[in-house]
Residue frames as qw, qx, qy, qz and C-alpha x, y, z in Angstrom:
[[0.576, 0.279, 0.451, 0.622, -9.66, -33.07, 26.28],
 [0.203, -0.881, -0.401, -0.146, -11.89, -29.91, 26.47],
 [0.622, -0.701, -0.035, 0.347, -9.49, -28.86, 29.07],
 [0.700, -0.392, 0.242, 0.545, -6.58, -29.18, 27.52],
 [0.502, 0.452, 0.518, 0.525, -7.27, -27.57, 24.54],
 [0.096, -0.962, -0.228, -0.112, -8.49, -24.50, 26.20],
 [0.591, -0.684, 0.214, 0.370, -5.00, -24.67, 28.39],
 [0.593, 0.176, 0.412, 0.669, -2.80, -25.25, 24.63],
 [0.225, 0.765, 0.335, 0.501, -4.71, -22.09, 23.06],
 [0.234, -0.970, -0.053, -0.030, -3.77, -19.93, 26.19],
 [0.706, -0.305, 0.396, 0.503, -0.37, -21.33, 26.03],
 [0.573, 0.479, 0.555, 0.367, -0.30, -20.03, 22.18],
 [0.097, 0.900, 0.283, 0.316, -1.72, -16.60, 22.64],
 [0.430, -0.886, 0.015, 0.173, 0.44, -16.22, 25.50],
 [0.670, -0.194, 0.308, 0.647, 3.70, -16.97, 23.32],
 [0.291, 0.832, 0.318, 0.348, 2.16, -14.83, 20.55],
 [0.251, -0.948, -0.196, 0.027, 2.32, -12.02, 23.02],
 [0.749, -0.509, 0.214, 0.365, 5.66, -12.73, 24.26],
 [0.698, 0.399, 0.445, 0.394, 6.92, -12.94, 20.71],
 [0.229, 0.792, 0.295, 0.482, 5.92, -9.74, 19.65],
 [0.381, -0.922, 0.067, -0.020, 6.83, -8.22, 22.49],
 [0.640, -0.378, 0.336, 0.578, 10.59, -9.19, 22.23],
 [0.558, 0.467, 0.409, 0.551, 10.33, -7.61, 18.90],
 [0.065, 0.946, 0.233, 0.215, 9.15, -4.93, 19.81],
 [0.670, -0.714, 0.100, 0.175, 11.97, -4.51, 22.51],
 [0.582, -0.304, 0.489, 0.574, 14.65, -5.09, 20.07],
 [0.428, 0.642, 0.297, 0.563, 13.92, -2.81, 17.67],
 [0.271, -0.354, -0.112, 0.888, 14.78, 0.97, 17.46],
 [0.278, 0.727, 0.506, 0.371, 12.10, 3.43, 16.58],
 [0.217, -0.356, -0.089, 0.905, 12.59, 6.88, 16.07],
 [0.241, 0.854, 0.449, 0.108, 10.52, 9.60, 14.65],
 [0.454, -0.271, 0.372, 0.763, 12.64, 11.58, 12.54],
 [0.481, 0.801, -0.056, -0.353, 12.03, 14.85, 9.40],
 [0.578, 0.057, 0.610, 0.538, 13.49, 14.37, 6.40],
 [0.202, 0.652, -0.003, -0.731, 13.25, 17.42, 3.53],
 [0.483, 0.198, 0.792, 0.317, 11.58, 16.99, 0.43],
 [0.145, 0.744, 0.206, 0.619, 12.15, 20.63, -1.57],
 [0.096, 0.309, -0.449, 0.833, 11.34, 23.03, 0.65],
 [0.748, -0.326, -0.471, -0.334, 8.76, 20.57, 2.73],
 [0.145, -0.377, 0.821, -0.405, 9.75, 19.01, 5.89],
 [0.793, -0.201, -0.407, -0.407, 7.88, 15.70, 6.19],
 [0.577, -0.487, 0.346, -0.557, 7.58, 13.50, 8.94],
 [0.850, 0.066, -0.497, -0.164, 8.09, 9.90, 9.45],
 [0.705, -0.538, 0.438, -0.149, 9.25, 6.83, 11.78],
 [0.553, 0.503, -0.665, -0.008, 12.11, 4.87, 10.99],
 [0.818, -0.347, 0.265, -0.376, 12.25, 1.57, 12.38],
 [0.373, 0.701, -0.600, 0.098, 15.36, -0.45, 13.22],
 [0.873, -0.271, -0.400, 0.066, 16.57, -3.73, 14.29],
 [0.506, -0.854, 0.124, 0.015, 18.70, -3.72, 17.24],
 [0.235, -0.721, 0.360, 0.543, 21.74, -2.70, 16.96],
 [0.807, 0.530, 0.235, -0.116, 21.58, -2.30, 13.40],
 [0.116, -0.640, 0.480, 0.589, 24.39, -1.76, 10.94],
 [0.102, 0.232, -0.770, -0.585, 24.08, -1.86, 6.94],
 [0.373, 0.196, 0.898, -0.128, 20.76, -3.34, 7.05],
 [0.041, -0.252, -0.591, -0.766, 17.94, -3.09, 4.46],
 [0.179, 0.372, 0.375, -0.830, 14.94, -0.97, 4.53],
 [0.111, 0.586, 0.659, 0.458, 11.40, -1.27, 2.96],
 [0.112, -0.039, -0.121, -0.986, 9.73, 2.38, 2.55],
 [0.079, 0.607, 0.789, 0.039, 5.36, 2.08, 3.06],
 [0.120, 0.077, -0.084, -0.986, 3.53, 4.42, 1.68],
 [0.322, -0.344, -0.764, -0.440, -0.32, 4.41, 1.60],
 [0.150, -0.425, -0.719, 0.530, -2.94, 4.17, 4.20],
 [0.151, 0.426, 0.337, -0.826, -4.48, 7.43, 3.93],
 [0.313, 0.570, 0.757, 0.061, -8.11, 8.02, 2.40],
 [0.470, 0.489, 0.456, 0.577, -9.56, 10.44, 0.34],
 [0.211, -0.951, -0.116, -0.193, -9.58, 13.42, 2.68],
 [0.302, 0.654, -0.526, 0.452, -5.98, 13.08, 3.38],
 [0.381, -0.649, 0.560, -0.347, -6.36, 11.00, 6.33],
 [0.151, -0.225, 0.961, -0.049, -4.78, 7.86, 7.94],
 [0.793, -0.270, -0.441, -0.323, -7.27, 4.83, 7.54],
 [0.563, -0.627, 0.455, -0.288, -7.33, 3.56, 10.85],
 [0.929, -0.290, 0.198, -0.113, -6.23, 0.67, 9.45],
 [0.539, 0.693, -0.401, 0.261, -2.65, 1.68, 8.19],
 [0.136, -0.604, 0.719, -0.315, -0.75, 1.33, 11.72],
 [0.806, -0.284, 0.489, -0.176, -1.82, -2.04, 12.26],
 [0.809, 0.584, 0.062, 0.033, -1.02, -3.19, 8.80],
 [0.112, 0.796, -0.517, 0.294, 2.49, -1.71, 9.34],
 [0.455, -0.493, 0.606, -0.427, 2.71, -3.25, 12.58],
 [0.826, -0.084, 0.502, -0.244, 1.61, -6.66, 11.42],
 [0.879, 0.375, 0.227, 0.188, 2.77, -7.44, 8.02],
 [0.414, 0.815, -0.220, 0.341, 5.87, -5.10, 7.96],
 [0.176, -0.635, 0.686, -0.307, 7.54, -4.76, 11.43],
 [0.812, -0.262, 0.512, -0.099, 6.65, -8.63, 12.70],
 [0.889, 0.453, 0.052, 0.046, 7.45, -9.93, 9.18],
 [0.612, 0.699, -0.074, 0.363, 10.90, -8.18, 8.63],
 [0.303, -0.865, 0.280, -0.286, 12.32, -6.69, 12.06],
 [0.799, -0.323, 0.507, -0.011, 13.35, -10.17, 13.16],
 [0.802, 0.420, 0.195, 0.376, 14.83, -10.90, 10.00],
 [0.404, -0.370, 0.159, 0.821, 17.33, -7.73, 10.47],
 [0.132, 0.514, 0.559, 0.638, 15.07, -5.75, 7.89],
 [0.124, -0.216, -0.392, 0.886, 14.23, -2.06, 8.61],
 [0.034, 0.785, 0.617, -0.028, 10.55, -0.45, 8.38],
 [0.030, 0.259, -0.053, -0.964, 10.31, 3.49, 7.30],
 [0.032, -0.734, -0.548, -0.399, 6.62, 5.23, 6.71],
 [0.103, -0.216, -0.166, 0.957, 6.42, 8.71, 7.08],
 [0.264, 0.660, 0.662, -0.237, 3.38, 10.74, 6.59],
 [0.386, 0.679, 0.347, 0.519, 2.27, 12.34, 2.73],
 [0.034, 0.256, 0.107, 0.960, 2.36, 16.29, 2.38],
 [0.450, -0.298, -0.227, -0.810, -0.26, 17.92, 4.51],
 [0.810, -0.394, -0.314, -0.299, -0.83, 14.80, 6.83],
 [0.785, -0.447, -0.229, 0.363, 0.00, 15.10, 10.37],
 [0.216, -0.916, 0.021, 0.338, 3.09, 17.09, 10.82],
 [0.544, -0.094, 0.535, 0.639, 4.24, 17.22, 7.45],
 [0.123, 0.495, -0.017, -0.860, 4.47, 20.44, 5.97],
 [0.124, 0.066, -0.583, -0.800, 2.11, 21.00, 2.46],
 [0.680, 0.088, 0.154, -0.712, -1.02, 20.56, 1.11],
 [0.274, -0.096, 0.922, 0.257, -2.08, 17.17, 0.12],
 [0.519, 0.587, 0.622, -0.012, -5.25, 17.38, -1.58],
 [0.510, 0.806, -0.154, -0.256, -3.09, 19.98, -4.19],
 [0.031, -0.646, 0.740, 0.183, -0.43, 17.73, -4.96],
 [0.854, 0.222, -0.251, -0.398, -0.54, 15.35, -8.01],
 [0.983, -0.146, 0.112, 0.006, 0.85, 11.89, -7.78],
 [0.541, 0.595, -0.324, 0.499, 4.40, 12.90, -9.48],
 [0.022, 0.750, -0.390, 0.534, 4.63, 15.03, -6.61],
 [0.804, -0.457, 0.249, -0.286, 4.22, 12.17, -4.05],
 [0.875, 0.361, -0.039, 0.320, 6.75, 10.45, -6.13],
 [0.237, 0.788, -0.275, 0.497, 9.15, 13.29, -5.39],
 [0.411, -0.689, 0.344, -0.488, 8.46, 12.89, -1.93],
 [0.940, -0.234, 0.244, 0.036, 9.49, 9.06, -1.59],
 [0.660, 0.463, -0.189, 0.561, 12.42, 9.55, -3.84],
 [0.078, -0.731, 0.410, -0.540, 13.25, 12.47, -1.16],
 [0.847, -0.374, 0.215, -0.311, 12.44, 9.87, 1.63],
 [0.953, 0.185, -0.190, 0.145, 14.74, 7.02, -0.30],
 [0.427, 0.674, -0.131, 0.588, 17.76, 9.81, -0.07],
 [0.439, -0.674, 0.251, -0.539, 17.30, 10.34, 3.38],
 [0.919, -0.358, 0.162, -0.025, 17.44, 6.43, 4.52],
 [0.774, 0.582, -0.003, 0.248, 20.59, 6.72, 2.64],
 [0.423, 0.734, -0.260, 0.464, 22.18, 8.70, 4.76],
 [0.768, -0.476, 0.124, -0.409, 21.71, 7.21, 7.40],
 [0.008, -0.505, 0.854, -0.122, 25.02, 5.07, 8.91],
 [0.769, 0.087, 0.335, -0.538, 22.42, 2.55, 9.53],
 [0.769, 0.417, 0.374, -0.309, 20.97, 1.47, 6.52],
 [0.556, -0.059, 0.624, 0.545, 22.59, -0.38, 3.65],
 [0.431, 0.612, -0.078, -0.659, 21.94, 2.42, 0.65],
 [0.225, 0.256, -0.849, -0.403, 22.38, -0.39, -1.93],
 [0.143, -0.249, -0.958, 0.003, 19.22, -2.30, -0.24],
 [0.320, 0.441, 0.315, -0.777, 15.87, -0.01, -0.12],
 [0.122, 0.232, 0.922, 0.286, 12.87, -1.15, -1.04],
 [0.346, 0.020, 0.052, -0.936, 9.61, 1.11, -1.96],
 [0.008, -0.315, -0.944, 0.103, 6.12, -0.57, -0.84],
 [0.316, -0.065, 0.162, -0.933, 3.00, 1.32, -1.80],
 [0.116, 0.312, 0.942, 0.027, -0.66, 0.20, -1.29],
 [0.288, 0.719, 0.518, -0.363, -3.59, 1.41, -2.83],
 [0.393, 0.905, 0.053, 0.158, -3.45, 4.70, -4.94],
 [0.190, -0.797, 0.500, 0.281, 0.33, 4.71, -3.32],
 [0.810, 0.071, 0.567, 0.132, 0.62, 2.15, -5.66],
 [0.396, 0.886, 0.116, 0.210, 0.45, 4.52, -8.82],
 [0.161, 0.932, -0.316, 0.075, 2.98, 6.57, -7.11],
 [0.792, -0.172, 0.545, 0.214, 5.42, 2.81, -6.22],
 [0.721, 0.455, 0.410, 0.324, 5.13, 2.66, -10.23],
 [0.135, 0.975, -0.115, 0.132, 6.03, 6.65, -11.11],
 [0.699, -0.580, 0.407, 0.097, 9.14, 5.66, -8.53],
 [0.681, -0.218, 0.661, 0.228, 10.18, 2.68, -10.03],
 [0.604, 0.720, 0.191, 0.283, 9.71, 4.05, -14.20],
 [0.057, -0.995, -0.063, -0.057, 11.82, 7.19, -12.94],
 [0.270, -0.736, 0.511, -0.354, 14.19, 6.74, -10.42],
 [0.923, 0.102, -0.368, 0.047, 15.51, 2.84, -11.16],
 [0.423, 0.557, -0.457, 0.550, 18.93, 4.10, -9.57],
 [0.442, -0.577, 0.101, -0.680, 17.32, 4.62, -6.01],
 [0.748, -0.213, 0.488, -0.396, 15.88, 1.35, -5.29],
 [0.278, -0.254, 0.922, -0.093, 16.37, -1.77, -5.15],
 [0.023, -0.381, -0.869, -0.315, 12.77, -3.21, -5.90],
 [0.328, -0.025, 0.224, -0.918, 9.31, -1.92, -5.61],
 [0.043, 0.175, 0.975, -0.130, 6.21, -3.43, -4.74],
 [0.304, -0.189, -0.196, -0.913, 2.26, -2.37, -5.35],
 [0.126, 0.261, 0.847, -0.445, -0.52, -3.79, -2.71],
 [0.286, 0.704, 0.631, -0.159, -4.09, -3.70, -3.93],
 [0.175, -0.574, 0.058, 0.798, -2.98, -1.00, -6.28],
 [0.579, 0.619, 0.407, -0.340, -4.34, -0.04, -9.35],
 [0.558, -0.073, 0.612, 0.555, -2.95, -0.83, -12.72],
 [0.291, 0.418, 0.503, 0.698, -5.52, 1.32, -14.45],
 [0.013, 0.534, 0.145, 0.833, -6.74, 4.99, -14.87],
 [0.270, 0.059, 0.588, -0.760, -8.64, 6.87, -11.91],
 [0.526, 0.055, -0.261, -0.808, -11.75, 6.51, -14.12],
 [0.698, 0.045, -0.678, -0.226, -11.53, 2.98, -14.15],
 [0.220, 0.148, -0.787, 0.557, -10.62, 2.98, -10.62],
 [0.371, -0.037, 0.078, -0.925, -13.92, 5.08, -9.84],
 [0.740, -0.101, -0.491, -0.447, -16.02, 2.46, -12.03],
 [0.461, 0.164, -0.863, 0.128, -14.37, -0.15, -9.95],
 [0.059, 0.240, 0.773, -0.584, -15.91, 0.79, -6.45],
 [0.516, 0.115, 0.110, -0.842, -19.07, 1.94, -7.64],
 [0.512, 0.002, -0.833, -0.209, -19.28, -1.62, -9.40],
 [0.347, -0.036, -0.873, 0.341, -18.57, -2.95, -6.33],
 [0.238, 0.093, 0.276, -0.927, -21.13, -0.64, -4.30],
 [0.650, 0.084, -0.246, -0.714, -23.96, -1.38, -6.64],
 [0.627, 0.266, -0.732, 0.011, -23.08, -5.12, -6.77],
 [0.142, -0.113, -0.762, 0.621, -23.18, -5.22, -2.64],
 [0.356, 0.190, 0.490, -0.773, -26.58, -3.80, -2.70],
 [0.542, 0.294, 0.556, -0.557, -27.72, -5.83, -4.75],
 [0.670, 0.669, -0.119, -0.297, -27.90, -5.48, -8.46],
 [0.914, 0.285, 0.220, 0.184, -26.79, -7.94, -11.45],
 [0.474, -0.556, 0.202, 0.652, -23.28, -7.10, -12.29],
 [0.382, 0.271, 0.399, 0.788, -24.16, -5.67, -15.77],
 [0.132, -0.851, -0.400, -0.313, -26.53, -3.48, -14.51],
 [0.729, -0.416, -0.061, 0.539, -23.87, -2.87, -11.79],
 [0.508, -0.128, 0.347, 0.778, -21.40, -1.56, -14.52],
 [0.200, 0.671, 0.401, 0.591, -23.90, 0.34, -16.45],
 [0.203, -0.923, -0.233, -0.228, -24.65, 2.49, -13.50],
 [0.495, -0.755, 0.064, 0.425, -21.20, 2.90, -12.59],
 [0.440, 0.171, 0.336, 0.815, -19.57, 3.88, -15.57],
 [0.093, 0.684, 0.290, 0.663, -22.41, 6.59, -15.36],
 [0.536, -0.825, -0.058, 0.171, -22.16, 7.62, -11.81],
 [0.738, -0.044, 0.330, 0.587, -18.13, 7.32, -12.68],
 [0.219, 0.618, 0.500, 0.566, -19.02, 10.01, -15.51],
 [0.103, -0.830, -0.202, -0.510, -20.85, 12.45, -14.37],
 [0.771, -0.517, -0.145, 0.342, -18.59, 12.30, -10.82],
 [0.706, -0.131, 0.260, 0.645, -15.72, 13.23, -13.09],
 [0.329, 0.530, 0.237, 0.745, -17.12, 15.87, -15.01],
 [0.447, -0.790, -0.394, -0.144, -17.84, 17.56, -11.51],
 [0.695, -0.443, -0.049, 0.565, -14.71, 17.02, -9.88],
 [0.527, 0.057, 0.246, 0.811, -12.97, 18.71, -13.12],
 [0.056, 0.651, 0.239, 0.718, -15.36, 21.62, -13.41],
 [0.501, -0.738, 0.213, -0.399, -15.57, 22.38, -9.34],
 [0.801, 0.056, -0.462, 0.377, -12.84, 21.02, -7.55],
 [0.076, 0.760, -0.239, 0.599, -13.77, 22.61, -4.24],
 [0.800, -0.576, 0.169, 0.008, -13.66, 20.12, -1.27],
 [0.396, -0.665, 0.631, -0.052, -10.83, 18.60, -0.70],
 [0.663, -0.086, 0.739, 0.083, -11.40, 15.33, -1.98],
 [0.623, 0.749, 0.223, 0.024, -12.56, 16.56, -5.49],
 [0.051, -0.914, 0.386, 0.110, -9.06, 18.30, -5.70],
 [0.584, -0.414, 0.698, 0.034, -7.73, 15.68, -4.78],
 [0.660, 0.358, 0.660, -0.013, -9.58, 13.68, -7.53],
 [0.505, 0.858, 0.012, -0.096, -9.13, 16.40, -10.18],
 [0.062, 0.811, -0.540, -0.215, -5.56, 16.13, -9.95],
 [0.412, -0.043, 0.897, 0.151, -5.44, 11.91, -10.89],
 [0.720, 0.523, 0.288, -0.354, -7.75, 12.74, -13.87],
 [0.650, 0.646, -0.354, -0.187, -5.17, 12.87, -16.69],
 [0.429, -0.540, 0.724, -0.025, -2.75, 10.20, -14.91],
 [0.888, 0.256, -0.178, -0.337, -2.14, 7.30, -17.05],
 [0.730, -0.478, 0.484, -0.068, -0.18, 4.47, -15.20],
 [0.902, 0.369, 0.150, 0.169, 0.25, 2.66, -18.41],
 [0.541, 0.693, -0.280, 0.386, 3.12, 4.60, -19.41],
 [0.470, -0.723, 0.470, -0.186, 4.86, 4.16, -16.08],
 [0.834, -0.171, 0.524, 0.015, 4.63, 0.49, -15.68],
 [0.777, 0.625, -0.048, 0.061, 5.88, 0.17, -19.33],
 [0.353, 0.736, -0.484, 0.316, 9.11, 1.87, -18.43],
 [0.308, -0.707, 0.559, -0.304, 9.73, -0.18, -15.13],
 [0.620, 0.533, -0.570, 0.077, 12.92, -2.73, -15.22],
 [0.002, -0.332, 0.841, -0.427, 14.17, -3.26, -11.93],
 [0.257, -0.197, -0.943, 0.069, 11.88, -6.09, -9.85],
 [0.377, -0.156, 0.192, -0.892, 8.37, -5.13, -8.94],
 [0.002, -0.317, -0.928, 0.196, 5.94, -7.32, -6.98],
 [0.487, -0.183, -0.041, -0.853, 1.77, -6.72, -7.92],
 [0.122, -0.299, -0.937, 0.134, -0.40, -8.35, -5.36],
 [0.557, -0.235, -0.261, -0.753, -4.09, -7.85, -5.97],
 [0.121, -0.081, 0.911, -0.386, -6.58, -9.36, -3.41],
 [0.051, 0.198, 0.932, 0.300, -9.71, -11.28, -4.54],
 [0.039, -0.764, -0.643, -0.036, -12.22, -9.36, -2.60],
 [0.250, -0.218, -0.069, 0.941, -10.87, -6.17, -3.17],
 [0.188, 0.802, 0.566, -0.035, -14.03, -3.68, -4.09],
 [0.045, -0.813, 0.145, 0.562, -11.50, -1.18, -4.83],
 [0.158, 0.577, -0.748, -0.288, -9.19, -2.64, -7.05],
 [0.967, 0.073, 0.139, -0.201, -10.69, -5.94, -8.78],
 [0.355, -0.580, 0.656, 0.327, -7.85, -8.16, -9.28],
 [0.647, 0.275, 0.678, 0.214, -9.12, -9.52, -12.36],
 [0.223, 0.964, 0.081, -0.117, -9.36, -5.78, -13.67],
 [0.100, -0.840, 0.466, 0.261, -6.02, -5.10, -13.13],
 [0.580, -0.307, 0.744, 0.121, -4.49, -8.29, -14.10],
 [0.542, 0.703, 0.442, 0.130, -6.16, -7.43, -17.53],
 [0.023, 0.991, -0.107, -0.082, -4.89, -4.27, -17.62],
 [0.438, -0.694, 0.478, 0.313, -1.57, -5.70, -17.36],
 [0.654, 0.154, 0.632, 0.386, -1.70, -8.38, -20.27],
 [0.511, 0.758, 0.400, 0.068, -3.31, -5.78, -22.36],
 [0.030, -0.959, 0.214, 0.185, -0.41, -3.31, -21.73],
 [0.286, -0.500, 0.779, 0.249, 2.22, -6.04, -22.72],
 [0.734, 0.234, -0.443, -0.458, -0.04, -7.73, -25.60],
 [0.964, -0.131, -0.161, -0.166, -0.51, -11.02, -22.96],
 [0.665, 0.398, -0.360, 0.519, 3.54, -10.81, -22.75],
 [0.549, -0.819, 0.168, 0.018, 3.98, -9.75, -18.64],
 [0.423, 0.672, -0.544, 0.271, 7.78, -8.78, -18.34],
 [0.808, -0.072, -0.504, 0.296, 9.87, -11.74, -16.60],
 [0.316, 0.174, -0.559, 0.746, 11.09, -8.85, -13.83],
 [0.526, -0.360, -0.013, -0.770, 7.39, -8.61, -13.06],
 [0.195, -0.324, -0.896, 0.231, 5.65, -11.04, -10.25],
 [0.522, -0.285, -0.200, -0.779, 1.68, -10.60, -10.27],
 [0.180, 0.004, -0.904, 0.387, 0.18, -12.31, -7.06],
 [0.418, -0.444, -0.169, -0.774, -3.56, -12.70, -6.25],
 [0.155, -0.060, 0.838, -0.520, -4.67, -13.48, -2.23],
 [0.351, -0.482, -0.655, -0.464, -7.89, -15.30, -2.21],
 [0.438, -0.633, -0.630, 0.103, -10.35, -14.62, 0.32],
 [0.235, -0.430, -0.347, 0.800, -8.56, -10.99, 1.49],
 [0.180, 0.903, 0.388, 0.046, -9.69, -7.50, 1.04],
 [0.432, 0.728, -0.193, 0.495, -8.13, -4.28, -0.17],
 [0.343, -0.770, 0.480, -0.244, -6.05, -4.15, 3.55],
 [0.497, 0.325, -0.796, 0.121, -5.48, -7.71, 3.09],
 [0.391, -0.186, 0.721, -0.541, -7.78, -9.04, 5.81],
 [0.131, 0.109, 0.973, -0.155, -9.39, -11.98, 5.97],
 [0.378, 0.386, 0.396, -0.743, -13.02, -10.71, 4.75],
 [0.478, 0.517, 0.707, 0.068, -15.96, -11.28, 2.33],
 [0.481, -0.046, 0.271, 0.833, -16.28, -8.87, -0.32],
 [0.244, 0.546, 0.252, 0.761, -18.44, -7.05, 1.00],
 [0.535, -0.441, -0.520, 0.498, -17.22, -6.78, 4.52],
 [0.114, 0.831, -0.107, 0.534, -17.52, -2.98, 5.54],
 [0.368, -0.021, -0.590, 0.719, -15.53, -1.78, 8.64],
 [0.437, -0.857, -0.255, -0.104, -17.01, -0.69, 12.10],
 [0.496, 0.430, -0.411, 0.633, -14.78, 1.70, 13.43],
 [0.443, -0.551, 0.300, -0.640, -16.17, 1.90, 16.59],
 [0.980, -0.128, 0.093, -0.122, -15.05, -1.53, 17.16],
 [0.196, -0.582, 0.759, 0.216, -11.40, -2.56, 18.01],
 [0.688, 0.040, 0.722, 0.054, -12.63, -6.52, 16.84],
 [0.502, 0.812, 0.250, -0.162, -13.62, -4.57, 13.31],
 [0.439, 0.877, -0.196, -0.021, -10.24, -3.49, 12.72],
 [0.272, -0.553, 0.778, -0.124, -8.47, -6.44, 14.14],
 [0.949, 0.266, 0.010, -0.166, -9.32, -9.19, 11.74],
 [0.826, -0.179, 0.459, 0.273, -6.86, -11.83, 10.76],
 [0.319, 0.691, -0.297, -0.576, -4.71, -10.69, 8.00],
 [0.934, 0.312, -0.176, -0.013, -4.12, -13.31, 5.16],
 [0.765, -0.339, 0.515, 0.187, -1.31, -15.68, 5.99],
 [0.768, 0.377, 0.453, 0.252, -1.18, -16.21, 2.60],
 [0.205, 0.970, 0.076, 0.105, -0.49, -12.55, 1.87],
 [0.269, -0.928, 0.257, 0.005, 2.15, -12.26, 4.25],
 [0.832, -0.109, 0.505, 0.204, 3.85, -15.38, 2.77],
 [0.771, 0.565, 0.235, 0.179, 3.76, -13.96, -0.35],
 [0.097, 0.968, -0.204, 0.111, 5.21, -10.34, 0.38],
 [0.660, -0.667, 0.347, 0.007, 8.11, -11.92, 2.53],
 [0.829, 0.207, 0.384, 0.350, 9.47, -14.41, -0.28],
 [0.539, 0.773, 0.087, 0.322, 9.92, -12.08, -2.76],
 [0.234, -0.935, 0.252, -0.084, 11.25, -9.19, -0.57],
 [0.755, -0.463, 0.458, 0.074, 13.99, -12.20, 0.52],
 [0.720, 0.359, 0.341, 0.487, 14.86, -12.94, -3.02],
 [0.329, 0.904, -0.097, 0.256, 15.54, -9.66, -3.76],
 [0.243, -0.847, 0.411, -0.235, 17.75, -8.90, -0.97],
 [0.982, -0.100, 0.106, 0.117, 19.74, -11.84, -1.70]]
């Protein structure tokens, strides 16, 4: 029995492989500019075979507070975007922000509007493209591209189709700030009101730094999300938007945000909204405890199982829309 089980599971892994590999084969990637002002960004645009008229989701996100990739943005792509959607005749596009990689500007001076600019420029581009159905383009951010998903979708209804926000935050940086230091304090240990006292003051006195020296990079960065208020985005956005919050996020508590939302609609969430929490993932949407850290010096560290549950969720919706 022993046996055979070992022989079924290599049988499994070996279709897995197979699988993915015919996808991969029958898609079309290119790496392709696209101008946004007088920018040139970068990106990959990723196409079933022979495509024609098909829809396109847009990712934005991945990159951390020094303006770089997280190492775990290309798998995340790769697993819950191209396997989910390629085989379904659905196209993938993520290009890299201002400043990252080989896309012209600075990114730690450019506020969240202006990353907004730059997917709207990005939308306009898949648009012209003989390809891609311009009536079907979807915008996907995660994290703090979440903020700029919402800025998108208050603005620039006319663009897209739907938009979508992954682990993204529904309230202020400040509150965002509090959130991981919660979580921080809370992983090493301490009661979760003591937690919150010492991150609302760490939170504090962070912020009145950032705004009175804002010379690394990442304080820039931070000084320019200080006066952002999200609330007045999400207020103005009509067309279909998907928030999925994940249980052990330490960035983005999903019980924070999911407050944040009733309180902005007095308890009254608008009917073109879907709010979705994953249990058990983290803010990438892996499989982890909540207060798994990554080893990046470990492929097995940044190859966890994403949530099934996650990828079940994103997929429905997306599919209703594009009905």
């Amino acid at each position: 029995m022993d046996d055979f089980l070992k022989r079924f599971f290599v049988f499994v892994v070996i279709q897995l492989f197979c699988f993915n590999l015919l996808i991969a084969q029958n898609a079309n990637r290119e790496e392709v500019v696209f101008k946004s002002g007088d920018r040139v960004l970068s990106g990959t645009l990723v196409l079933p075979e022979s495509a024609e008229n098909v829809p396109v989701l847009i990712f934005i996100g991945g990159i951390n507070e020094w303006g770089d990739p997280f190492p775990q943005r290309q798998p995340f792509i790769e697993q819950n975007l191209e396997r989910t959607f390629l085989d379904a005749g659905v196209g993938v596009f993520y290009y890299q922000p201002r400043g990252v990689g080989d896309s012209d500007g600075r990114w730690h001076r450019t506020t969240l509007p202006g990353f907004a600019d730059d997917a709207i420029a990005a939308v306009r581009y898949l648009k012209q493209r003989r390809e891609v159905n311009p009536q079907k383009i979807g915008l996907i951010g995660h994290g703090e591209d979440g903020w700029v998903a919402q800025i998108v979708a208050a603005e620039a209804p006319s663009e897209i189709l739907f938009a979508a926000s992954l682990a993204g935050p529904t309230f202020d940086a400040k509150r965002q700030l509090i959130n991981e230091y919660h979580s921080e304090y809370m992983c090493a240990g301490e009661d979760s009101t003591t937690a919150y006292d010492k991150a609302v003051q760490k939170a504090t006195s962070h912020q009145n730094w950032v705004s009175l020296f804002p010379y690394t990079k990442r304080w820039r960065h931070m000084s320019l999300k200080l006066d952002f208020e999200p609330a007045s985005y999400i207020r103005e956005i009509n067309l279909p938007f998907l928030f999925v919050f994940a249980e052990n996020d330490g960035k983005v508590y999903a019980d924070w945000a999911e407050e944040e939302l009733n309180n902005i609609f007095s308890g009254s969430i608008p009917s073109n909204f879907t709010v979705q929490s994953i249990p058990g993932a983290n803010h990438f949407f892996h499989v982890a405890s909540p207060c798994f850290e990554y080893d990046e010096s470990t492929r097995e560290s940044l190859e966890r199982d994403f949530s099934f549950r996650f990828r079940e969720v994103l997929r429905n919706w997306v599919f209703e829309q594009l009905q």
